[in-house]
C-alpha positions as CSV (number, residue, x, y, z in Angstrom):
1,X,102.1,126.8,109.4
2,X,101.7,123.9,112.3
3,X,104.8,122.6,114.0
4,X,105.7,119.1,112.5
5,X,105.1,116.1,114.4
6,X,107.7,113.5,114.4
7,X,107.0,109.5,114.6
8,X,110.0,107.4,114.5
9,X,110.0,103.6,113.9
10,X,112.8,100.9,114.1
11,X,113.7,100.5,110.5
12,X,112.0,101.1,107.1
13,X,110.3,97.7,107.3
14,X,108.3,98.5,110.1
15,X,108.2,102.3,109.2
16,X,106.2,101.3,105.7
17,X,103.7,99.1,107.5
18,X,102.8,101.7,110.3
19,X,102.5,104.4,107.7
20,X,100.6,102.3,105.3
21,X,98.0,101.0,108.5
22,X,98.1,105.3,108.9
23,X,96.6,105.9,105.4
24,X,94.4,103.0,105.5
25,X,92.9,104.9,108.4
26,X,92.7,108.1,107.1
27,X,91.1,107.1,103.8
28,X,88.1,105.0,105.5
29,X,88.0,108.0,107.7
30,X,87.5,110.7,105.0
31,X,85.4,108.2,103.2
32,X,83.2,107.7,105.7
33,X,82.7,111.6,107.0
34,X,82.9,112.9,103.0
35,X,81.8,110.2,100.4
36,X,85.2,109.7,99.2
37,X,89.0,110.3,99.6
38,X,91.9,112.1,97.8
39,X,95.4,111.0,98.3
40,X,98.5,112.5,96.7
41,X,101.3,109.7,95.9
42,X,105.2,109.9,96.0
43,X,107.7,107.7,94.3
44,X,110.8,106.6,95.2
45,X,112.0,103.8,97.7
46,X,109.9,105.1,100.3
47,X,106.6,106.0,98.3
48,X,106.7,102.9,97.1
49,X,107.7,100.9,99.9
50,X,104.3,102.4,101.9
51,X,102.4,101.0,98.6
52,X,103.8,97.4,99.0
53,X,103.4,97.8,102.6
54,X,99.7,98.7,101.4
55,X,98.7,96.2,98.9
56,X,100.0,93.2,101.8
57,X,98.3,94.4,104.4
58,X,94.6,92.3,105.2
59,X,93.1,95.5,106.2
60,X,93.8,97.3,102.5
61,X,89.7,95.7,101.8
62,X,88.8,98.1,104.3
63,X,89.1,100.8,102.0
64,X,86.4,101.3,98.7
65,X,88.8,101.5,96.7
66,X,86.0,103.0,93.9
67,X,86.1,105.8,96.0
68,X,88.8,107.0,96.1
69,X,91.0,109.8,93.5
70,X,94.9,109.5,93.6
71,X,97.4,112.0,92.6
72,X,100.8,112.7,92.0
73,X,103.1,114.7,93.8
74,X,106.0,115.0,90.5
75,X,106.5,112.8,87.5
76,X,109.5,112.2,85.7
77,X,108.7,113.3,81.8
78,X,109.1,110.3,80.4
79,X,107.0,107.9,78.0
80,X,103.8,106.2,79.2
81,X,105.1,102.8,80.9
82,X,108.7,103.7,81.1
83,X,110.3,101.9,84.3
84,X,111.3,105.1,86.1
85,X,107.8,107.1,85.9
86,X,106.1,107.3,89.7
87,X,102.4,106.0,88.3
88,X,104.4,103.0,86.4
89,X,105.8,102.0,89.5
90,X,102.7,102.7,92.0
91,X,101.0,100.3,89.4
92,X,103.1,97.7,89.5
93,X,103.2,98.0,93.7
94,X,99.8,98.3,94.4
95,X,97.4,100.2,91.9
96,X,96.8,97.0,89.7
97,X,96.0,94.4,92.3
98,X,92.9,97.0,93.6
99,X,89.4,97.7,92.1
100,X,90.1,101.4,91.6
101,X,87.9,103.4,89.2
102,X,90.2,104.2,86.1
103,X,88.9,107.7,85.7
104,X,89.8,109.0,89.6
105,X,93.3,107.5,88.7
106,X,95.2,111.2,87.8
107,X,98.3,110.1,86.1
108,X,100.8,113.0,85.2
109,X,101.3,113.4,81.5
110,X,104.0,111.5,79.7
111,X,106.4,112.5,77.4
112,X,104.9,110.4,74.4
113,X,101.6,112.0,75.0
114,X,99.8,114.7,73.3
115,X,102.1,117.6,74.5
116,X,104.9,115.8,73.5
117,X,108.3,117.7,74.5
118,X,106.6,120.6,75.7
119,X,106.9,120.2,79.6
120,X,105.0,123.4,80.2
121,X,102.2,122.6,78.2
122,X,101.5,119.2,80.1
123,X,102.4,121.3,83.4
124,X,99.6,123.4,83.1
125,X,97.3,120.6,81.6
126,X,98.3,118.9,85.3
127,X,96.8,122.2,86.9
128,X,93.9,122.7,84.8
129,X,93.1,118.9,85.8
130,X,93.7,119.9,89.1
131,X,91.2,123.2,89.3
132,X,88.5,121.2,87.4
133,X,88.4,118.7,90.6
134,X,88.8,121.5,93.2
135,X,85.0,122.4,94.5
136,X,83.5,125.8,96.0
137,X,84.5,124.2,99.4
138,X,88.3,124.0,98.3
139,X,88.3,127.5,98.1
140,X,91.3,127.4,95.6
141,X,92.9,125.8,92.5
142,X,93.7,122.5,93.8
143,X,91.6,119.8,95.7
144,X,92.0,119.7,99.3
145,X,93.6,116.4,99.7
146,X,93.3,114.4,102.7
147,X,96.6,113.2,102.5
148,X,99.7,114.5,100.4
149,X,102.8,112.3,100.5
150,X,106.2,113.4,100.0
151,X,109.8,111.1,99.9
152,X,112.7,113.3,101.4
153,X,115.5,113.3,99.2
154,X,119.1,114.1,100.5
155,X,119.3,116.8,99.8
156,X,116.0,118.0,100.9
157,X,114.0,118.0,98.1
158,X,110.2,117.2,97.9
159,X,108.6,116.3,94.5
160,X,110.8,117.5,92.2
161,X,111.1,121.3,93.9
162,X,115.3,121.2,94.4
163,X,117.2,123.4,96.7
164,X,117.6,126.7,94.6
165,X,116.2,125.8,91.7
166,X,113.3,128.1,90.2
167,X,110.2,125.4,91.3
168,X,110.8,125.7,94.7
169,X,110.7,129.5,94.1
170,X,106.9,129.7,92.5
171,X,104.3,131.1,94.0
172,X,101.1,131.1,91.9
173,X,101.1,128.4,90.1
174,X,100.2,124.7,91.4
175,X,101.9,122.9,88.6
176,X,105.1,123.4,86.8
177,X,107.8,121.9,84.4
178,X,111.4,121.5,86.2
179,X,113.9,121.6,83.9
180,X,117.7,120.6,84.3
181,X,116.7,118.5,87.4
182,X,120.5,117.5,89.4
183,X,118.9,113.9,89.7
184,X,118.0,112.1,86.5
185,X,116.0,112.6,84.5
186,X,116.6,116.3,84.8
187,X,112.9,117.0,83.1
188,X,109.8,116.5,85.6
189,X,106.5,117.5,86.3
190,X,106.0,118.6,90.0
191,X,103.4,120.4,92.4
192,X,104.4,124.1,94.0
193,X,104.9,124.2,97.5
194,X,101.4,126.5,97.5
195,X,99.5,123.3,96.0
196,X,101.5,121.3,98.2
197,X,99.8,123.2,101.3
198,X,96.5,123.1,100.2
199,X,96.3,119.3,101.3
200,X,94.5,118.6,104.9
201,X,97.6,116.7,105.7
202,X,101.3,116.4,104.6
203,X,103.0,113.3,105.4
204,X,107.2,113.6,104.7
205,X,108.6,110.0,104.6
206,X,112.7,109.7,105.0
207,X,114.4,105.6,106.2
208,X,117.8,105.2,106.0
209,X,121.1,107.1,107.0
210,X,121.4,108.7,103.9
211,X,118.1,110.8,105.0
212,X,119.5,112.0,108.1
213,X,121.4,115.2,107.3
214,X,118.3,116.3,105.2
215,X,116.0,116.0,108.1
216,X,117.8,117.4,110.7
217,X,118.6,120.0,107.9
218,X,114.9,120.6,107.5
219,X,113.5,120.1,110.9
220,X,116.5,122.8,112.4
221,X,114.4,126.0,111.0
222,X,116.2,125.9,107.5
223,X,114.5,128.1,104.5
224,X,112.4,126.6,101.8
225,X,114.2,128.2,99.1
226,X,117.9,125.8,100.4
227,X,115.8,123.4,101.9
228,X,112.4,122.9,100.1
229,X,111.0,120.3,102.5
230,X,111.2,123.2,105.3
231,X,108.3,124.3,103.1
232,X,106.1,121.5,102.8
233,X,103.3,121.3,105.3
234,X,99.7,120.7,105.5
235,X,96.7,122.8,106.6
236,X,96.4,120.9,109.6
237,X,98.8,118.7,110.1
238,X,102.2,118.2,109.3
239,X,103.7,114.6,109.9
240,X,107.3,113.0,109.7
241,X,107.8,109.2,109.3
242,X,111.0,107.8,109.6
243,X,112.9,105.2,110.9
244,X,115.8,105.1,113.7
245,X,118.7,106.0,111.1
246,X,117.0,108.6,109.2
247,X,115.9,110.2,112.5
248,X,119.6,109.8,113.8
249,X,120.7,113.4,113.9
250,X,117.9,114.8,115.3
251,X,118.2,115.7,119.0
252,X,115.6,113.4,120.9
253,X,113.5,116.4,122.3
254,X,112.1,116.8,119.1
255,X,110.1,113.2,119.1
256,X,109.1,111.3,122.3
257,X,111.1,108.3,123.0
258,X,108.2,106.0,122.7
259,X,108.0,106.7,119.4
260,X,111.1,104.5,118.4
């Protein structure tokens, strides 16, 4: 585990359009040293905020955009094109205004699709998905992804791995159905924390107040199992991006005062 790094910004505006000119960076970068790249999405306010921030910045046509595989961190088990799923929303913020090649585009499973209500079932057809893409160099069951995001919640989940709940709990698998979920819909599809830290990089992306007690939950040494962000952290780097009221109850010595 690598400590985390901390960069806070001003407000969420100016937080989304740092982090998005971040990724931009990163994905030219691993295109240009590998081939291609292999980001992990997020939803939410803040996933998708760093995906509008994306699609409206001049320097998105930097990236080839052919090359390039997303994924999802969780999914809310719903129908194909329902309003709340993360892929229906990363669509409409950015995925349909770039070239992207249709078969590197790794959508979750919906509910109305061929495993119908059977969670588990789609779960491990996520992982199976998942180990296909994952070469010898990977040396696991998942891809090593150059960047995996992940929105902070409140109450400090990740994905859809909740404080106590079995998810946050597994160890082997990479993929699992969450059932009775505290935020609606209470059925998801999420990664494990271990498929979680197979990625190069995990970025964890909290703006506004209501993030603030989660991250200075998190960031103060609290266990995964009450706090599952606590357990979210990439292979080599592990990277915080927030804004000034998200960041407010941390105690400045953990970021530099620069960064604000």
């Amino acid at each position: 585990m690598n400590t985390p790094q901390l960069v806070v910004h001003r407000d969420k505006e100016l937080r989304a359009r740092a982090a998005a000119a971040r990724l931009i960076t990163k994905i030219v970068d691993a295109q240009a040293s590998r081939g291609s790249a292999s980001i992990v999405l997020t939803g939410g306010r803040n996933g998708n905020g760093l995906l509008a921030a994306l699609a409206a910045a001049p320097a998105r046509d930097a990236v080839d955009w052919a090359r390039l595989d997303l994924w999802w961190g969780d999914e809310r088990y719903l129908p194909e094109g329902d309003p709340d799923r993360n892929d229906t929303q990363a669509r409409a913020a950015l995925l349909d205004a770039v070239p992207l090649d249709p078969a590197r585009v790794h959508a979750m499973p919906a509910s109305d699709g061929p495993f119908g209500a059977d969670v588990e079932a789609a779960a491990e057809s996520y992982a199976a998905e998942l180990a296909k893409a994952a070469g010898p160099e990977n040396h696991g069951p998942v891809p090593a992804f150059d960047v995996l995001m992940l929105g902070v919640g409140p109450d400090t989940h990740v994905a859809s791995l909740f404080p106590e709940l079995p998810a946050v709990r597994e160890t082997e698998r990479t993929v699992v159905g969450v059932h009775g979920a505290p935020k609606p819909p209470p059925t998801r599809i999420s990664l494990t924390l271990p498929a979680i830290r197979s990625a190069r990089e995990v970025w964890l992306l909290a703006a506004g107040e209501d993030k603030a007690q989660a991250a200075a939950i998190t960031l103060s040494g609290a266990g995964e199992i009450q706090a599952p962000a606590a357990g979210a952290y990439g292979r080599s780097r592990t990277l915080w991006l927030l804004d000034a009221p998200a960041a407010s109850q941390l105690p400045r010595s953990l970021y530099p005062p620069a960064s604000a």
